[in-house]
ZAZADREN-855919 format. One record per atom (N, C-alpha, C, CB): x, z, y; atom name. Coordinates in Angstrom, 2 decimals. Atoms other than C-alpha are relative to their C-alpha. Last residue first. Glycine has a CB too. Layout:
residues N
+---------+---------+---------+------+
!       X !       Z !       Y ! atom !
+---------+---------+---------+------+
!       X !       Z !       Y !   CA !
...
+---------+---------+---------+------+
//
This chain:
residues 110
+---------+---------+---------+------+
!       X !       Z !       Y ! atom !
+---------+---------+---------+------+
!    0.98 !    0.33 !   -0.45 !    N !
!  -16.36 !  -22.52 !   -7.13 !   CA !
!    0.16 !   -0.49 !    1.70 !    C !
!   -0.86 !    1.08 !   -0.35 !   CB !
!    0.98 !    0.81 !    0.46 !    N !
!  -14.09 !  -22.54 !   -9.90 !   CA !
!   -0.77 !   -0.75 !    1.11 !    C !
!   -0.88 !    0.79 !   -0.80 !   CB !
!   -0.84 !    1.60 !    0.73 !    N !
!  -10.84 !  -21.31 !   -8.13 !   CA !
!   -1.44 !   -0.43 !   -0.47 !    C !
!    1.51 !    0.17 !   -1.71 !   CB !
!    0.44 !    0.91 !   -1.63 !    N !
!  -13.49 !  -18.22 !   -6.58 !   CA !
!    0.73 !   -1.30 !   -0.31 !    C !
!    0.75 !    0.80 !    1.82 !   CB !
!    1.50 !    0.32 !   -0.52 !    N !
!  -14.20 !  -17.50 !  -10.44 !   CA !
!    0.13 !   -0.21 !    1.43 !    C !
!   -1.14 !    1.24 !   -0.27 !   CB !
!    0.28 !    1.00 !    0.58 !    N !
!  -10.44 !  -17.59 !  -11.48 !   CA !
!   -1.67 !   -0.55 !    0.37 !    C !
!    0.34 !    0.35 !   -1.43 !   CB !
!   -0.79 !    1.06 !   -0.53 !    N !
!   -9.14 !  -15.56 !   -8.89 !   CA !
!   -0.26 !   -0.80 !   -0.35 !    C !
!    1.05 !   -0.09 !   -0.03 !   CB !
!    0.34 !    0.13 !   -1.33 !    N !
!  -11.95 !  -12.51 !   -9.93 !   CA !
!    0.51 !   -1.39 !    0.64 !    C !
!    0.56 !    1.21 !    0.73 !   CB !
!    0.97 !    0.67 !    0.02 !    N !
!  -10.41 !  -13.02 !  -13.18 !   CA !
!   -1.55 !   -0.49 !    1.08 !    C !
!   -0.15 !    0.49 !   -0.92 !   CB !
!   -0.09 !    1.72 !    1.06 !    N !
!   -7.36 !  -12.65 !  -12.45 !   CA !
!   -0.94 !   -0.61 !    0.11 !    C !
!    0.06 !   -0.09 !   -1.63 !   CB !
!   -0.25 !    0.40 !   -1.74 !    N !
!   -8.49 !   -8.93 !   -9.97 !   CA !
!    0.74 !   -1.65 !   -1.00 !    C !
!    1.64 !    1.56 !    1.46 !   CB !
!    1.02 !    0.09 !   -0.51 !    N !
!  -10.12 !   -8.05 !  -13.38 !   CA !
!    0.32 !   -0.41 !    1.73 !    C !
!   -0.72 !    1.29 !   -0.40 !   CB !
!    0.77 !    0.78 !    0.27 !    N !
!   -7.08 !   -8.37 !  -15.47 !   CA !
!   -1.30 !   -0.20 !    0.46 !    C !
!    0.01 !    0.08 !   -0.90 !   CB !
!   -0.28 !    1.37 !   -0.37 !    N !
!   -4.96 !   -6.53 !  -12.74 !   CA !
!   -0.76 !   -1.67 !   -1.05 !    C !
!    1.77 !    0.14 !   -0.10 !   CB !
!   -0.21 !    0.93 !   -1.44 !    N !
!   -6.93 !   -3.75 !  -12.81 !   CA !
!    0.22 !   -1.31 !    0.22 !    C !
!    0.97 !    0.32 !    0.65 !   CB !
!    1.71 !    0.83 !   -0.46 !    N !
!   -7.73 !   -3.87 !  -16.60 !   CA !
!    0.39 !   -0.03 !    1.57 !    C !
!   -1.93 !    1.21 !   -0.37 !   CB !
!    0.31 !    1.22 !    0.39 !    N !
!   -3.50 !   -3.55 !  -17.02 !   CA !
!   -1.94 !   -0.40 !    0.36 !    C !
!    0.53 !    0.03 !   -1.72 !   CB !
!    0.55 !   -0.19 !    1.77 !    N !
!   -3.76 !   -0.44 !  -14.87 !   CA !
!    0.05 !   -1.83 !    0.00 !    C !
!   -2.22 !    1.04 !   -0.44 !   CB !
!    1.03 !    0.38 !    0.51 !    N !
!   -2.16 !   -1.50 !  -11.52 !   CA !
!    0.13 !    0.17 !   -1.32 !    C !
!   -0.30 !   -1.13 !    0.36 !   CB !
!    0.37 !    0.57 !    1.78 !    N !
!    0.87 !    0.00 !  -10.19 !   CA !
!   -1.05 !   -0.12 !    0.08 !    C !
!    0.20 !    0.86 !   -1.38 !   CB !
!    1.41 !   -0.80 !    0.87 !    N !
!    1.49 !    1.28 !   -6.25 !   CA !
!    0.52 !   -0.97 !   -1.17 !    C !
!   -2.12 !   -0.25 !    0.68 !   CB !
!    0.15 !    0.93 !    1.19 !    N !
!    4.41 !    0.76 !   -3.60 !   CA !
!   -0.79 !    0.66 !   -1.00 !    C !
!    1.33 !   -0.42 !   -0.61 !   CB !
!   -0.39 !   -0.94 !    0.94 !    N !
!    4.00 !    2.00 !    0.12 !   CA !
!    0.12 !   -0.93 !   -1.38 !    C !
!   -1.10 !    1.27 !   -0.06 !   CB !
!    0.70 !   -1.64 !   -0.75 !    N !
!    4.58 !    0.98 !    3.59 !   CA !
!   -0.59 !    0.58 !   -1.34 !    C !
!   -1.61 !   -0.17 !    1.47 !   CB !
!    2.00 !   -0.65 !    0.02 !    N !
!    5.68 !   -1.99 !    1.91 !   CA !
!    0.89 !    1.17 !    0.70 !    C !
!   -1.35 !    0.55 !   -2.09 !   CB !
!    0.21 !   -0.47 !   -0.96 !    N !
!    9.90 !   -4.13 !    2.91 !   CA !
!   -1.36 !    0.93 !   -0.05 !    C !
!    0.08 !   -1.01 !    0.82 !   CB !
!   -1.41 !   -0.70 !   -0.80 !    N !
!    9.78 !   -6.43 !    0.41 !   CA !
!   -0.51 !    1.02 !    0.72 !    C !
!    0.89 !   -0.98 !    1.10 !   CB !
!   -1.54 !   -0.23 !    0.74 !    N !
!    7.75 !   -8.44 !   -1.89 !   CA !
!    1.46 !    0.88 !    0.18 !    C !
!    0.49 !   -1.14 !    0.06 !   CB !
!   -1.20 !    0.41 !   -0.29 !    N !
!    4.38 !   -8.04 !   -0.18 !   CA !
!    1.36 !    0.09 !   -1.33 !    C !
!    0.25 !    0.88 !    1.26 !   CB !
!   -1.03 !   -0.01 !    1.23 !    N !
!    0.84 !   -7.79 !   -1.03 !   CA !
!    1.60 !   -0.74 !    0.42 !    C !
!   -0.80 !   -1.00 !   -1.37 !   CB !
!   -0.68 !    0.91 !    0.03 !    N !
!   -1.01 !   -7.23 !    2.53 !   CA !
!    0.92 !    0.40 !   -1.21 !    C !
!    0.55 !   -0.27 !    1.30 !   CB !
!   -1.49 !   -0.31 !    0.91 !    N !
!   -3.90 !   -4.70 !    2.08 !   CA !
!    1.08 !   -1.10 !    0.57 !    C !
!   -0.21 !   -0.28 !   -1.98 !   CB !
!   -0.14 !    1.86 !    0.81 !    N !
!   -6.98 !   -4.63 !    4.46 !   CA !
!    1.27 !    0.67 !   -0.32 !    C !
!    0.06 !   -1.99 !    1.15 !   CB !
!   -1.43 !    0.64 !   -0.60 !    N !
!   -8.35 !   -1.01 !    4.97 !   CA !
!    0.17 !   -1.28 !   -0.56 !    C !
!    1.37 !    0.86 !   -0.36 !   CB !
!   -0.66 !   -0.86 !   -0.82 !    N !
!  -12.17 !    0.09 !    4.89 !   CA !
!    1.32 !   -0.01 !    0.79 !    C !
!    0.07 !    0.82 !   -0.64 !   CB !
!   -1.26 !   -0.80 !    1.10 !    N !
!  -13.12 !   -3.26 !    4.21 !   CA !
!    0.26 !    1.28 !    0.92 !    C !
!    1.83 !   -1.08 !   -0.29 !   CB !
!    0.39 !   -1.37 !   -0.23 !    N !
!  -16.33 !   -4.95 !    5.83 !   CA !
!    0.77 !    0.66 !   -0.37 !    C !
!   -1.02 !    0.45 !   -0.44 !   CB !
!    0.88 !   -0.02 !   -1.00 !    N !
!  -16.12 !   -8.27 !    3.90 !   CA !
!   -0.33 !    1.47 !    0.24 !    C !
!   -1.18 !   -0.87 !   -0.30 !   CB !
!   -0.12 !    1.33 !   -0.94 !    N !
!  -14.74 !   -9.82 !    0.99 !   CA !
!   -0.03 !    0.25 !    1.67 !    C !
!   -1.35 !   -1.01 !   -0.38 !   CB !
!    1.15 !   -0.06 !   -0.52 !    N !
!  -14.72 !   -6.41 !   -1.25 !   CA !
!    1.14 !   -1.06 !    0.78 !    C !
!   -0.93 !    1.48 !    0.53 !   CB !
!   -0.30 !    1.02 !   -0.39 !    N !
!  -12.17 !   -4.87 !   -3.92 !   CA !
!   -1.27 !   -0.83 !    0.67 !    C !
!    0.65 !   -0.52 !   -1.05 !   CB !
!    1.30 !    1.07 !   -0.29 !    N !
!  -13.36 !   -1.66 !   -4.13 !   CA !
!    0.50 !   -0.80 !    0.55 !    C !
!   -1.22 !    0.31 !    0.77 !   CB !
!    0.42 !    1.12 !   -0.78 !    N !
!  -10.27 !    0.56 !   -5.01 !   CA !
!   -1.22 !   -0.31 !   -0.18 !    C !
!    0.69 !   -1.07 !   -0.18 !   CB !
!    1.33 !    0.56 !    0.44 !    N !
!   -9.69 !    4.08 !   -6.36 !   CA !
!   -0.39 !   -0.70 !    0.95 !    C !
!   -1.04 !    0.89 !   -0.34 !   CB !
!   -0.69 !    1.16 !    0.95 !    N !
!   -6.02 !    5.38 !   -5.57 !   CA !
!   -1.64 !   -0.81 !   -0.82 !    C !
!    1.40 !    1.00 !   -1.53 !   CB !
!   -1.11 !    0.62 !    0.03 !    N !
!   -7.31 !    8.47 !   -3.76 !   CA !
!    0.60 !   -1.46 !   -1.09 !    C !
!    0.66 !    1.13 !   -0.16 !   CB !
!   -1.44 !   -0.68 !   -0.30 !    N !
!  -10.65 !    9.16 !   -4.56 !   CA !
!    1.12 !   -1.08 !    0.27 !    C !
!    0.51 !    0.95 !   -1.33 !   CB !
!    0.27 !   -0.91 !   -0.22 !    N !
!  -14.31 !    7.74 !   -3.98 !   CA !
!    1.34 !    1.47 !    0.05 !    C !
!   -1.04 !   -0.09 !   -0.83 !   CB !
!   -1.57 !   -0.08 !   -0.27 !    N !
!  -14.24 !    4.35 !   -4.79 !   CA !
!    0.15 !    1.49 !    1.35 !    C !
!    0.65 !   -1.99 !    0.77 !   CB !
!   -0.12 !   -1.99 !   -0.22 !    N !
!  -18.07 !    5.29 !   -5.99 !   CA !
!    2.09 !   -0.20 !   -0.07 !    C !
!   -1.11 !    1.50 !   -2.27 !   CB !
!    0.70 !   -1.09 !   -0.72 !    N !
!  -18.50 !    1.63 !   -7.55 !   CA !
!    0.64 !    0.95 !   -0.07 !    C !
!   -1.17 !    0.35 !   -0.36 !   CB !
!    0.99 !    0.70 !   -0.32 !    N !
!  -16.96 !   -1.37 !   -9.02 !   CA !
!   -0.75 !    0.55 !    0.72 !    C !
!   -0.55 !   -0.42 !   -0.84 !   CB !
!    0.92 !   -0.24 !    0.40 !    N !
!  -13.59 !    0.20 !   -9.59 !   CA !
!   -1.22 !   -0.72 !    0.77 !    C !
!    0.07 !    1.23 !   -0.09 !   CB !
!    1.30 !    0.98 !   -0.86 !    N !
!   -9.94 !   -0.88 !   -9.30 !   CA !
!   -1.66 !    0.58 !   -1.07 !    C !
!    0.49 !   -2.50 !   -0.32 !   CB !
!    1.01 !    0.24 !    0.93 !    N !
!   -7.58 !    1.82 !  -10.39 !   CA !
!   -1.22 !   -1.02 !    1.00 !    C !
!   -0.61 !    1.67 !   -0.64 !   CB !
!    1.85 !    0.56 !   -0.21 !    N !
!   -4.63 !    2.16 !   -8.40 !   CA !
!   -0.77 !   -0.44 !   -0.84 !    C !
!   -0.30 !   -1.08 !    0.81 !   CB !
!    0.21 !    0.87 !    1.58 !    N !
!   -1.56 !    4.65 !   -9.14 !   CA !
!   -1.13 !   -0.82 !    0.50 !    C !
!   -0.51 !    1.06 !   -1.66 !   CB !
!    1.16 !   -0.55 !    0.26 !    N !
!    0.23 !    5.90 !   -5.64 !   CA !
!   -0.82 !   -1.26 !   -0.88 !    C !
!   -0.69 !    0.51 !    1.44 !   CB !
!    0.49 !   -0.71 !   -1.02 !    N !
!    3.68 !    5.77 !   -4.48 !   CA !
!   -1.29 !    0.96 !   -0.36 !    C !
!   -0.30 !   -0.98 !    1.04 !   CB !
!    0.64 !    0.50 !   -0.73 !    N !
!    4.91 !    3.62 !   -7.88 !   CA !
!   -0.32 !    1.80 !    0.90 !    C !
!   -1.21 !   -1.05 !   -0.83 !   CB !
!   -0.53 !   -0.37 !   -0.88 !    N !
!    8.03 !    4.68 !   -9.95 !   CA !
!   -1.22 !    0.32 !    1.29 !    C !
!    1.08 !   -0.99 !    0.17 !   CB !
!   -0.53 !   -1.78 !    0.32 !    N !
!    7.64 !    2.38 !  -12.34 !   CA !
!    0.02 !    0.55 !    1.18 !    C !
!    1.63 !    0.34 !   -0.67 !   CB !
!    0.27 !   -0.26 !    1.05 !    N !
!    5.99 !   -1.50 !  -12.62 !   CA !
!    0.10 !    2.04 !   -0.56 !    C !
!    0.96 !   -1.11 !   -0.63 !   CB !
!   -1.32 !   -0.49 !    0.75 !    N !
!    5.91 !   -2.06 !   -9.20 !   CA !
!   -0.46 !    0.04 !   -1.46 !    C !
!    0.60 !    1.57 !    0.52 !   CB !
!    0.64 !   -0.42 !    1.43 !    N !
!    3.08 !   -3.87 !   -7.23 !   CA !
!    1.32 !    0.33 !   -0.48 !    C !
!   -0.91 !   -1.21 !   -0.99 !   CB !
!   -1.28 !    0.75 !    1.01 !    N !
!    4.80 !   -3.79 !   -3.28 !   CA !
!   -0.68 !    0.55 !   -1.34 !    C !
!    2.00 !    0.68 !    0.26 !   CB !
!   -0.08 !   -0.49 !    0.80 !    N !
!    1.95 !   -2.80 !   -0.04 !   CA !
!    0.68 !   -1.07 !   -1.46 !    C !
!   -1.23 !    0.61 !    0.10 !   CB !
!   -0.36 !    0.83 !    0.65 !    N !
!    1.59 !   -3.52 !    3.51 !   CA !
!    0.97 !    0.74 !   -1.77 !    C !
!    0.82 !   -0.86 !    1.20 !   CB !
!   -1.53 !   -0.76 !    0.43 !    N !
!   -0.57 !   -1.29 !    5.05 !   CA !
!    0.43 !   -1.19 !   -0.82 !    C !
!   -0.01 !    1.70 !   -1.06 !   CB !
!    0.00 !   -1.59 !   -0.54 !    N !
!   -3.57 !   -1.85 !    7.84 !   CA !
!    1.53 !    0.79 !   -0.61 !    C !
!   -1.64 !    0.96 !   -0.79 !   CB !
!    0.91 !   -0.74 !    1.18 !    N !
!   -3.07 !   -5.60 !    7.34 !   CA !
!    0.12 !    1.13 !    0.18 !    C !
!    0.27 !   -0.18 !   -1.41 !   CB !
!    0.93 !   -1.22 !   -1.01 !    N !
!   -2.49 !   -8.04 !   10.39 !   CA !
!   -0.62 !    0.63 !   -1.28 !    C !
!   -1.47 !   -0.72 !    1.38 !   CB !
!   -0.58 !   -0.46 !   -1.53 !    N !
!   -1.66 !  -11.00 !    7.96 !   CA !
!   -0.72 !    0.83 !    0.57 !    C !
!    0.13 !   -1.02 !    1.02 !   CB !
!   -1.44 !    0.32 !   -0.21 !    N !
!   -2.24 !  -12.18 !    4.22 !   CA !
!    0.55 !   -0.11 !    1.54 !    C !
!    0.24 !   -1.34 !   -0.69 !   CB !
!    0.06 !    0.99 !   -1.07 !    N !
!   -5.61 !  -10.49 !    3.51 !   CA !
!    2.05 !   -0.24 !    0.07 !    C !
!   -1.03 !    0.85 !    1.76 !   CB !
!   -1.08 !    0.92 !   -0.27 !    N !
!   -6.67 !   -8.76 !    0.87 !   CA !
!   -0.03 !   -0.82 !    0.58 !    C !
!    0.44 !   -0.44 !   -0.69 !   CB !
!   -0.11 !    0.99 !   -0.25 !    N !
!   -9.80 !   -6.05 !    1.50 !   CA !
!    1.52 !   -0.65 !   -0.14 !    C !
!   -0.58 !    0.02 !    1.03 !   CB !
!   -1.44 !    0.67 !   -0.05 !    N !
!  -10.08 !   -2.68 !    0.20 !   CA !
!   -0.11 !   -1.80 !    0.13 !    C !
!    0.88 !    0.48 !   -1.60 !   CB !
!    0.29 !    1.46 !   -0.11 !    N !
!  -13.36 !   -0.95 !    0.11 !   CA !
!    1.26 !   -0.40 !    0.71 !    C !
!   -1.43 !   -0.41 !    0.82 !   CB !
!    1.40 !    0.71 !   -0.58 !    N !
!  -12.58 !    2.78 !   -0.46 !   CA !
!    0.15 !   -1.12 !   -0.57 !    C !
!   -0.26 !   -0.22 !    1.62 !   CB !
!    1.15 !    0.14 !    1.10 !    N !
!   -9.07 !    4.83 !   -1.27 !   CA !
!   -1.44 !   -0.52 !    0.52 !    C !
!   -0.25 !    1.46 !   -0.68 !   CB !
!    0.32 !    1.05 !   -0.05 !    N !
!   -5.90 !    5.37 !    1.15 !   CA !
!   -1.57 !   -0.40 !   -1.21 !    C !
!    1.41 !   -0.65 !   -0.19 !   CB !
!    0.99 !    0.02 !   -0.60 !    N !
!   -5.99 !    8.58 !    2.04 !   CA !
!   -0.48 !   -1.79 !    0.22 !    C !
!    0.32 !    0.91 !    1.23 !   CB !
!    1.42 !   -1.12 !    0.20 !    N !
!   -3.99 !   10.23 !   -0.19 !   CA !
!   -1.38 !   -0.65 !    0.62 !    C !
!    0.26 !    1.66 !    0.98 !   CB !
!    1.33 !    0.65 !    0.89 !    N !
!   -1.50 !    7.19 !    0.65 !   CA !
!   -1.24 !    1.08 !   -0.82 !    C !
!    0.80 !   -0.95 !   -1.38 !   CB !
!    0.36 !   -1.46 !    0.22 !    N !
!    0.28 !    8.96 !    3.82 !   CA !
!   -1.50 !   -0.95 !   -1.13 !    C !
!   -0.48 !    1.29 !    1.94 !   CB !
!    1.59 !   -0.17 !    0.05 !    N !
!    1.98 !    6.24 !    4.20 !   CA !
!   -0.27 !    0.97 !   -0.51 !    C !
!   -0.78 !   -0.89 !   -0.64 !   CB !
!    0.99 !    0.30 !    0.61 !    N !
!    5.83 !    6.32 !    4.29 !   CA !
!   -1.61 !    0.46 !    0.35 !    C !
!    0.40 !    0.34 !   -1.08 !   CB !
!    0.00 !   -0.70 !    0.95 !    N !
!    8.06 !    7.37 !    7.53 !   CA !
!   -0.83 !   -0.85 !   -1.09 !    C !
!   -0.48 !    1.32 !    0.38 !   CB !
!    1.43 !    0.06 !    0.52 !    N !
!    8.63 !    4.63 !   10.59 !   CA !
!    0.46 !    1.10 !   -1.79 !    C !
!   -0.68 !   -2.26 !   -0.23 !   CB !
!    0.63 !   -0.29 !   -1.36 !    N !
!   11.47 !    5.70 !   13.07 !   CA !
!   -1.28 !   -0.14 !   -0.64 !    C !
!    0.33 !   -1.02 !    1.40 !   CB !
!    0.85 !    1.50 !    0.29 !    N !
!   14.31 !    4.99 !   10.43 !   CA !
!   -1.34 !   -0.23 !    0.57 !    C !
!   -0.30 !   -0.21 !   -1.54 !   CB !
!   -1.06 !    0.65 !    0.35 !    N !
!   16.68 !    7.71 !   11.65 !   CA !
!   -0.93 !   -1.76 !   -0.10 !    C !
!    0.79 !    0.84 !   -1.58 !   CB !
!    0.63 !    0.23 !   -2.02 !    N !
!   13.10 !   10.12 !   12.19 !   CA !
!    1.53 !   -0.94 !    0.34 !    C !
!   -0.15 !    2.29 !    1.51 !   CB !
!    1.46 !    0.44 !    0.02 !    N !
!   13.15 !    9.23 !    7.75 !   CA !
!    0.01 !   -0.22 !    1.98 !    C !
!   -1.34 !    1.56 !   -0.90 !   CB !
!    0.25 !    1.32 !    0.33 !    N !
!   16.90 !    9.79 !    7.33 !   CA !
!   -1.12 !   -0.55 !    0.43 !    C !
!    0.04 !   -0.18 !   -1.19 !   CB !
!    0.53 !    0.41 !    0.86 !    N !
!   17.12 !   13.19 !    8.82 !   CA !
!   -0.09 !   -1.60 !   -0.43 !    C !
!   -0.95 !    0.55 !    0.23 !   CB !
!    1.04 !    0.57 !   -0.34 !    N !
!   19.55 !   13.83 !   11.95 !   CA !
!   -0.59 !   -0.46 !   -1.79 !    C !
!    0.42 !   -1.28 !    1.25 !   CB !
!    0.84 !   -0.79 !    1.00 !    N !
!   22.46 !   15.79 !   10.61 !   CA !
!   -1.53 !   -0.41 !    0.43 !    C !
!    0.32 !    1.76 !    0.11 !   CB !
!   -0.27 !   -0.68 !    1.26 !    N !
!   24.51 !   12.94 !   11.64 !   CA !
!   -0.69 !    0.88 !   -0.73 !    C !
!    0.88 !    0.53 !    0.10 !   CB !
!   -0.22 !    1.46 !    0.64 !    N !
!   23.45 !   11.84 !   14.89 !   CA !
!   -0.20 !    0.23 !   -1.47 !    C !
!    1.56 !   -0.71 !    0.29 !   CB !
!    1.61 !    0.26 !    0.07 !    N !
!   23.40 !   15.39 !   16.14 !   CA !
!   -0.57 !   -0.80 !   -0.59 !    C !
!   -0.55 !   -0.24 !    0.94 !   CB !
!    0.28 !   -0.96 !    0.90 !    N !
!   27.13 !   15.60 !   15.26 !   CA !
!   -1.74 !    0.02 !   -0.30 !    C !
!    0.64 !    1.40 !    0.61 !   CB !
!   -0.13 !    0.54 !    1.61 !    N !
!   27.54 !   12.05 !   16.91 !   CA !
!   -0.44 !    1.05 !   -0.86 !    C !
!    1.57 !   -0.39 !   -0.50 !   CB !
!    0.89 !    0.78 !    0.36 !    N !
!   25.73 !   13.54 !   19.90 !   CA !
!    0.36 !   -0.57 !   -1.01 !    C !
!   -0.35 !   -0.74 !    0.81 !   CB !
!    1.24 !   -0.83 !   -0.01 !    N !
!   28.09 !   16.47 !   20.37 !   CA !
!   -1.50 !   -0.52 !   -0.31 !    C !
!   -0.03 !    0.52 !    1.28 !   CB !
!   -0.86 !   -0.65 !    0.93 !    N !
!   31.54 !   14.38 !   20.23 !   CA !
!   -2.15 !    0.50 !   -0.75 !    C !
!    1.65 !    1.64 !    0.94 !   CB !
!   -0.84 !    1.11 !    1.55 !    N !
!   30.16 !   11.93 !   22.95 !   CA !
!    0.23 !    0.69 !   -1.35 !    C !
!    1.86 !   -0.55 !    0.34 !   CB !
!   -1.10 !    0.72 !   -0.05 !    N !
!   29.19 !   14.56 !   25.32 !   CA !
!   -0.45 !   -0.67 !   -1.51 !    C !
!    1.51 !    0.90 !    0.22 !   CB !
!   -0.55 !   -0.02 !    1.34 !    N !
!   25.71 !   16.23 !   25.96 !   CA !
!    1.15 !   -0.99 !   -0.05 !    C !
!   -1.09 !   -0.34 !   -1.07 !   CB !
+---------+---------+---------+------+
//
């Protein structure tokens, strides 16, 4: 292939096999979810709009897509909360994120 013939290829080459990693295939993200701040299965950005996939934190039967179990121990996937750069970006219902607070405030106590 010449020079001329690989820029053209170059070019109508897709953005996504261009950038060598695609998004998460978040359908399949849903269970016992662990936070951890290194080596995390996906690294993931809280948005306000727009988000990948919606999460609902639940206490039991995390059983679809976007339905967490926040858990210490044993996690299906670990998360890393980033500012930049996720493998995907999600929203939290306001009770999400007031029950992952108050979760912060009872290990701060003890």
């Amino acid at each position: 292939m010449n020079r001329r013939g690989f820029i053209a290829a170059l070019a109508m080459a897709p953005a996504s096999a261009l950038a060598g990693k695609s998004k998460a295939d978040t359908s399949k993200v849903f269970g016992k979810i662990q936070f951890v701040t290194s080596f995390p299965d996906f690294k993931v950005q809280v948005v306000d709009s727009f988000p990948d996939l919606k999460v609902q934190v639940v206490n039991s039967f995390p059983d679809k897509p976007g339905k967490w179990q926040i858990v210490d121990a044993f996690p299906d996937y670990q998360i890393e909360i980033v500012s930049s750069f996720p493998d995907f970006k999600t929203v939290l219902s306001h009770r999400s994120i007031k029950w992952l607070s108050d979760q912060a405030l009872k290990r701060n106590r003890t």
